[in-house]
C-alpha positions as CSV (number, residue, x, y, z in Angstrom):
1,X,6.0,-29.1,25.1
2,X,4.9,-29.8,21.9
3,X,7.8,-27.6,20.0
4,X,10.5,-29.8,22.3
5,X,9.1,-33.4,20.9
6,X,9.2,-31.7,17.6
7,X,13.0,-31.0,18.3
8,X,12.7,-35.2,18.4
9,X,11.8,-35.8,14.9
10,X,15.0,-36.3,13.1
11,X,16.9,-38.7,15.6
12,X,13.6,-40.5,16.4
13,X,13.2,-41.3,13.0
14,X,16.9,-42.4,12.5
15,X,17.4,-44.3,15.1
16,X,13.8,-46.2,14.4
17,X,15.6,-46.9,10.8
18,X,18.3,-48.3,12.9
19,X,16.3,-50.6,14.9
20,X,15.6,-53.0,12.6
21,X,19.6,-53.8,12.9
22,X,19.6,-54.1,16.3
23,X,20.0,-57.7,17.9
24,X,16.6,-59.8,18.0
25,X,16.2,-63.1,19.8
26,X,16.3,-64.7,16.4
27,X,19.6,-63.8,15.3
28,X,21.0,-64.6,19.3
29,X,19.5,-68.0,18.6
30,X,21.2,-67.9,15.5
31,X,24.4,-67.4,16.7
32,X,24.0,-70.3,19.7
33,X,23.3,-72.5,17.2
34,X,26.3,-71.7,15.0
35,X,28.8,-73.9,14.2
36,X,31.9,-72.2,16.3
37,X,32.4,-69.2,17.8
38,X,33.8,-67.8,14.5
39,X,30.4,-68.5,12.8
40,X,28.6,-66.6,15.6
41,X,30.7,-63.4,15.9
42,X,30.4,-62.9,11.4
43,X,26.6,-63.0,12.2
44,X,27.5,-59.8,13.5
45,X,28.9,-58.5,10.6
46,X,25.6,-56.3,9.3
47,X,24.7,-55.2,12.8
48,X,27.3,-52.5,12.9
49,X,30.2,-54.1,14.9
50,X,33.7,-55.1,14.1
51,X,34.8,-58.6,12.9
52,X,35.0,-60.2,16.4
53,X,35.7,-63.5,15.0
54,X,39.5,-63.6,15.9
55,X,39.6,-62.0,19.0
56,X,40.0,-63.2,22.7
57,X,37.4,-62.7,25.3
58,X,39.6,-59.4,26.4
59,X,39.4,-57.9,23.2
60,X,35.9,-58.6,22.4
61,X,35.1,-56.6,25.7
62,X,36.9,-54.1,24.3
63,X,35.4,-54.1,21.5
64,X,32.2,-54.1,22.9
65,X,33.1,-51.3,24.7
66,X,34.4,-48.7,22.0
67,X,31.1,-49.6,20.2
68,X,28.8,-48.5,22.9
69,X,31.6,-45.3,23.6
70,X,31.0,-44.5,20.0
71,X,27.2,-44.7,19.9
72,X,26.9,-42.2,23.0
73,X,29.6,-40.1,21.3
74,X,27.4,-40.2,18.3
75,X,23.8,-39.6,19.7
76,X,25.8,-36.4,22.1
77,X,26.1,-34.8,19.3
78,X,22.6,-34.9,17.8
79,X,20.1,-35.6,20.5
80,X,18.4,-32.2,21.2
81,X,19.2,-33.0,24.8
82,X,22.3,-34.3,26.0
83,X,20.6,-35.2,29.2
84,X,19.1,-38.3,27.2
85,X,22.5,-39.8,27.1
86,X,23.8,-38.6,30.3
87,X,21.3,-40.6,31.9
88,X,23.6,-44.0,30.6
89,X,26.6,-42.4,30.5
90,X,25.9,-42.4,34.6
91,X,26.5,-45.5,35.6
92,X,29.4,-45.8,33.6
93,X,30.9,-42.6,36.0
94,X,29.9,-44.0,39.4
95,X,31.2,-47.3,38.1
96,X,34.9,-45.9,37.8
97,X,34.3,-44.0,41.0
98,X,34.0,-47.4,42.7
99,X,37.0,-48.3,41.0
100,X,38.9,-45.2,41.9
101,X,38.4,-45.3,45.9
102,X,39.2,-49.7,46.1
103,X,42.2,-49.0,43.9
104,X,43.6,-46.6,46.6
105,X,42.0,-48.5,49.2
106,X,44.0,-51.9,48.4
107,X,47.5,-50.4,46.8
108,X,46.6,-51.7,43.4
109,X,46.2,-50.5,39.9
110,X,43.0,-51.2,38.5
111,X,43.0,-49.4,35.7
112,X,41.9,-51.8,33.5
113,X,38.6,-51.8,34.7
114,X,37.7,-48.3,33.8
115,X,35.1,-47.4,31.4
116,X,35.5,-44.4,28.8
117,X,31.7,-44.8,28.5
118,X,31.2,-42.0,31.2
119,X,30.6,-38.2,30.6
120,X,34.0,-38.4,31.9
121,X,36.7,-41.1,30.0
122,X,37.8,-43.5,33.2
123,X,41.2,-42.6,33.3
124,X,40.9,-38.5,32.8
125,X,38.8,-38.9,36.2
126,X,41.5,-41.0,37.7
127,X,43.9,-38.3,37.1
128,X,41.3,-35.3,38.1
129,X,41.2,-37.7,41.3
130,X,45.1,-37.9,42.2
131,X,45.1,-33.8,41.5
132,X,42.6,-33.4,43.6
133,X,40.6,-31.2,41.6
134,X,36.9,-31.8,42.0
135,X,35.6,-28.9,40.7
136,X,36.7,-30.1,36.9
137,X,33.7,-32.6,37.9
138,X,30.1,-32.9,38.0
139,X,29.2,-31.4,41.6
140,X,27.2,-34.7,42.4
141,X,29.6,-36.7,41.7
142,X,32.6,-35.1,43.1
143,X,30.3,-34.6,46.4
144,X,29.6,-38.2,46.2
145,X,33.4,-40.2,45.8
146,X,34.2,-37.3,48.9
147,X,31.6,-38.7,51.5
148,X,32.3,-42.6,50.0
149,X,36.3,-42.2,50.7
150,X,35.8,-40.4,54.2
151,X,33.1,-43.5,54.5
152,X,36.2,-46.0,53.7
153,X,38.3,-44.1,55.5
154,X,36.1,-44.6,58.7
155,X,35.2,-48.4,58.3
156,X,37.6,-49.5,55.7
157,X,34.4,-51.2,54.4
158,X,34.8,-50.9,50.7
159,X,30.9,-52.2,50.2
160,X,29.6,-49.1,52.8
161,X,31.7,-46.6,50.3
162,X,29.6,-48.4,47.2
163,X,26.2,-48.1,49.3
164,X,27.0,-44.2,49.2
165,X,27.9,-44.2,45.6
166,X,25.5,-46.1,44.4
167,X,22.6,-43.5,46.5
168,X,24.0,-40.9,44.5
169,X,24.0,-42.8,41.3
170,X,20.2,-43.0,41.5
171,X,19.8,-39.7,42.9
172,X,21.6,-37.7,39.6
173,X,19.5,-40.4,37.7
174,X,16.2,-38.7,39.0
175,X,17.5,-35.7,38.7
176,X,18.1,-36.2,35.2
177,X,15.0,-38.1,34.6
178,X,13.4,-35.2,35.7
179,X,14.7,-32.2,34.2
180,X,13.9,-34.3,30.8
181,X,10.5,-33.7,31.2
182,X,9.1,-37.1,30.3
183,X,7.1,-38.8,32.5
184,X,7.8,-42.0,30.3
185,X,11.6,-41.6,31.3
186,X,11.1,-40.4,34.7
187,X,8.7,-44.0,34.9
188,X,12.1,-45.5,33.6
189,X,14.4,-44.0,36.1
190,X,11.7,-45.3,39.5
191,X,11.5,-48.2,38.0
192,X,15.7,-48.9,38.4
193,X,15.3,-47.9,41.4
194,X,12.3,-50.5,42.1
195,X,14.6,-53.0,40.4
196,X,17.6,-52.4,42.1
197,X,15.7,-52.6,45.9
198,X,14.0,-55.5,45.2
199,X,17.6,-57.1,44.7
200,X,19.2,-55.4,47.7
201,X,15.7,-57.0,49.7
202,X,16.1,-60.4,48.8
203,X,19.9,-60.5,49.0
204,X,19.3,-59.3,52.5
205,X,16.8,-61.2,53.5
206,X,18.7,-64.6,52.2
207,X,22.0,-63.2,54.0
208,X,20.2,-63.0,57.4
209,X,20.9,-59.2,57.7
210,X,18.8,-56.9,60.0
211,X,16.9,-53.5,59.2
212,X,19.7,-51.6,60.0
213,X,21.7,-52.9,57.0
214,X,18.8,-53.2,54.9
215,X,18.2,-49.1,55.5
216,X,21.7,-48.7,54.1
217,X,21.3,-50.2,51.0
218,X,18.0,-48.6,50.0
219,X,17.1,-46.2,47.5
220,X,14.8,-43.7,48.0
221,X,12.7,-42.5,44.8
222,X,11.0,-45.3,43.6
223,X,7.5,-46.3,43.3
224,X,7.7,-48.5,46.5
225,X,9.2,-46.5,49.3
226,X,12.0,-47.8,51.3
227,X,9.3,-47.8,54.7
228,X,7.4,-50.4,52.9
229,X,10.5,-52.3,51.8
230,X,12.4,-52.3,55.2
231,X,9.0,-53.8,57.0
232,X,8.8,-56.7,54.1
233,X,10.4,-59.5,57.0
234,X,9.3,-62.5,55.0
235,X,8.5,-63.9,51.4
236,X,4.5,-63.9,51.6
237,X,5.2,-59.9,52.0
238,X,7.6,-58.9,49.8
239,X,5.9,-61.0,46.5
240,X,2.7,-58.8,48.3
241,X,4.9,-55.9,47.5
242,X,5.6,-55.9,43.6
243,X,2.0,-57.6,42.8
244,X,0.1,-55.9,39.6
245,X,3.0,-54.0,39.0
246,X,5.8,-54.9,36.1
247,X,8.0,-56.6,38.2
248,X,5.0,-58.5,40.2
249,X,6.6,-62.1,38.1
250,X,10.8,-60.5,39.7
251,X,8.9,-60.2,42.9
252,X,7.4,-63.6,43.0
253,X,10.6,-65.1,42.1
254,X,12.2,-63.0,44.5
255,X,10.0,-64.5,47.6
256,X,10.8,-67.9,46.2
257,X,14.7,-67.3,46.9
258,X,13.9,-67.2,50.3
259,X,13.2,-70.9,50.1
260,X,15.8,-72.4,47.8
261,X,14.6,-70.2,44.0
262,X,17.1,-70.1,41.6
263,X,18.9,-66.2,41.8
264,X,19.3,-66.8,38.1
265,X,15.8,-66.9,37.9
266,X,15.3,-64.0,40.0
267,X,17.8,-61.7,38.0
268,X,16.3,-62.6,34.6
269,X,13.2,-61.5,35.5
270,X,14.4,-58.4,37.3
271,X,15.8,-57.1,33.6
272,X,12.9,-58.6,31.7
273,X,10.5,-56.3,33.6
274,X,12.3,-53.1,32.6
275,X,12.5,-54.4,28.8
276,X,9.2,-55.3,29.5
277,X,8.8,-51.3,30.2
278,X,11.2,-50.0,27.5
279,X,9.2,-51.6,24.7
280,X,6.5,-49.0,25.7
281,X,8.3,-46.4,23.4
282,X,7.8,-48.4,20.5
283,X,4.2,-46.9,21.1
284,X,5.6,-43.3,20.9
285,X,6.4,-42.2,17.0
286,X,8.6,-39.4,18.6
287,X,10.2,-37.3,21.2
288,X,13.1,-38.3,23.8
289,X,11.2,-41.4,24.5
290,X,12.5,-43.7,21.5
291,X,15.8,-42.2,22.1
292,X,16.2,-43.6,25.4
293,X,14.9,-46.9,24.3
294,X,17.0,-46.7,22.0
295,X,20.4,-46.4,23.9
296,X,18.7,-49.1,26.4
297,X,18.6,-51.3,23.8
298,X,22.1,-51.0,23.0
299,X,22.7,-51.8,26.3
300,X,20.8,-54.9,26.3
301,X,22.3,-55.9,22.8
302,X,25.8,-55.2,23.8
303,X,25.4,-57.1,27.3
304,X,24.1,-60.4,25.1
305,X,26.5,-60.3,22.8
306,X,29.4,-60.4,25.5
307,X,27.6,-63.3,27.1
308,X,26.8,-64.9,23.4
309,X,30.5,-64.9,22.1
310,X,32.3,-65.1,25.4
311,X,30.2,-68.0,26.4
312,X,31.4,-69.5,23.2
313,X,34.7,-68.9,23.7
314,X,34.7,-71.1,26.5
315,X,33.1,-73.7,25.3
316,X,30.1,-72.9,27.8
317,X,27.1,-75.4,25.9
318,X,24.1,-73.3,24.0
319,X,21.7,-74.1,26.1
320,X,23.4,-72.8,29.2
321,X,23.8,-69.3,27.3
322,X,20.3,-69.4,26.4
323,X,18.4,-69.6,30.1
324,X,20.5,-66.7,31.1
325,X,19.8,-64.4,28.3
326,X,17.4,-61.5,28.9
327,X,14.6,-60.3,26.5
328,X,15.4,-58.4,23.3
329,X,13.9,-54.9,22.6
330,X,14.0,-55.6,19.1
């Protein structure tokens, strides 16, 4: 074990030279309290991205978007394991997938909405899709958009096909997680799935819905198991649920939205929790650990700066902006 952390020690200390660049909650105040929008997106200007000073809220996402394709491009090619950065490049897949099956579902062309930020570029999956050819993909993922299109097929419910896509999602997580070796990241990977139940709990519970819904929307694998989840009826419960652990402040705000709490509220803390866990790494001088805080942070950054400039844009006021940004790893 010790000769794979040592396999760590050149990217680790790389990308901790690169974290110092990396958005912190001073310069995102910074570029609220700019002048203009133009001022805000040149305060970007030594943090590695492209002059987004002139461009509309379109471009800027696709800006945003070829910077994050181009990090992960980048750390495939060094990190000693590219399961590190198939572990973001995940979402991104299922995330097309979803895209893939409502397209042919409703007759439209959503193309625009796919991601190259997958192991797989959006449209090249489109295309292995209309071939039918699933074995030029991963086998959980091809297994996956199979059972969610015979699943919209059936009920022509486009969310039921998302409930089986998004199982899988979390399942190839794990998996990944796993094979990693890192209890650190495999911590991570429950802890989504903890984050992503206790959302899927109190949107249920505030829609009404009974325990045969809520058992379709669970995911199995985290650190609270879905038996425990589905018998959580009522707020004084579910804040029960999540107490002493890092979302115990998400869970309390979760019970709250029973009762009238603000969602916004809710969400923020949900992210801030697994921030909250991420910043553990900082504790670790190397191994995969930092590199998967790493790309998390990227995430993060990327995520405020599209809420930062867009917001902007718009003419949305500062303050507004501000309540709804998460924490910063940096």
């Amino acid at each position: 074990m010790a000769n794979k952390k040592e396999a760590f020690l050149c990217i680790s200390a790389m990308l901790r030279s690169r974290e110092p660049k990396l958005l912190s909650r001073e310069k995102a105040e910074r570029m609220l309290d700019a002048a203009s929008f133009e001022d805000a997106a040149k305060l970007l200007s030594d943090s590695g991205y492209e002059d987004m000073s002139q461009m509309s809220a379109k471009e800027i996402e696709e800006s945003l978007a070829k910077h994050r394709s181009a990090i992960y491009e980048e750390l495939g090619r060094f990190c000693p394991d590219g399961r590190l950065v198939d572990i973001f490049k995940l979402r991104y897949d299922y995330h097309n997938a979803k895209v893939i099956l409502k397209a042919e579902a409703m007759g439209q062309d959503l193309k625009r909405l796919l991601s190259d930020s997958g192991r797989i570029p959006g449209e090249k999956l489109l295309e292995i899709y209309n071939e039918d050819k699933p074995v030029l993909l991963p086998e959980a993922l091809a297994a996956a958009m199979d059972e969610a299109k015979g699943v919209l097929a059936r009920t022509g419910n486009p969310q039921a096909a998302d409930f089986v896509l998004d199982k899988a999602y979390f399942a190839e997580l794990q998996s990944l997680a796993e094979a990693v070796e890192s209890p650190f990241i495999q911590g991570y990977a429950r802890l989504l799935i903890d984050s992503s139940n206790l959302r899927s709990l109190v949107r249920t519970l505030r829609m009404g819905k009974n325990q045969d819904f809520l058992a379709e929307v669970l995911v199995p694998g985290g650190n609270i198991g879905v038996e425990r989840l589905t018998a959580a009826g009522d707020k004084d419960s579910l804040a029960a649920l999540y107490a002493h652990s890092v979302l115990e402040k998400a869970g309390a705000l979760g019970a709250e939205c029973m009762t009238g709490g603000s969602m916004t509220a809710f969400e923020l803390a949900c992210d801030n929790a697994v921030n909250t866990y991420l910043r553990g790494a900082k504790l670790i001088s190397y191994g995969a650990e930092p590199v998967l805080a790493y790309m998390a942070a990227v995430e993060g950054e990327i995520t405020a700066i599209r809420m930062i400039l867009t917001g902007r844009l718009a003419g949305i006021a500062p303050q507004v902006i501000r309540e709804r940004l998460r924490d910063m790893y940096a």
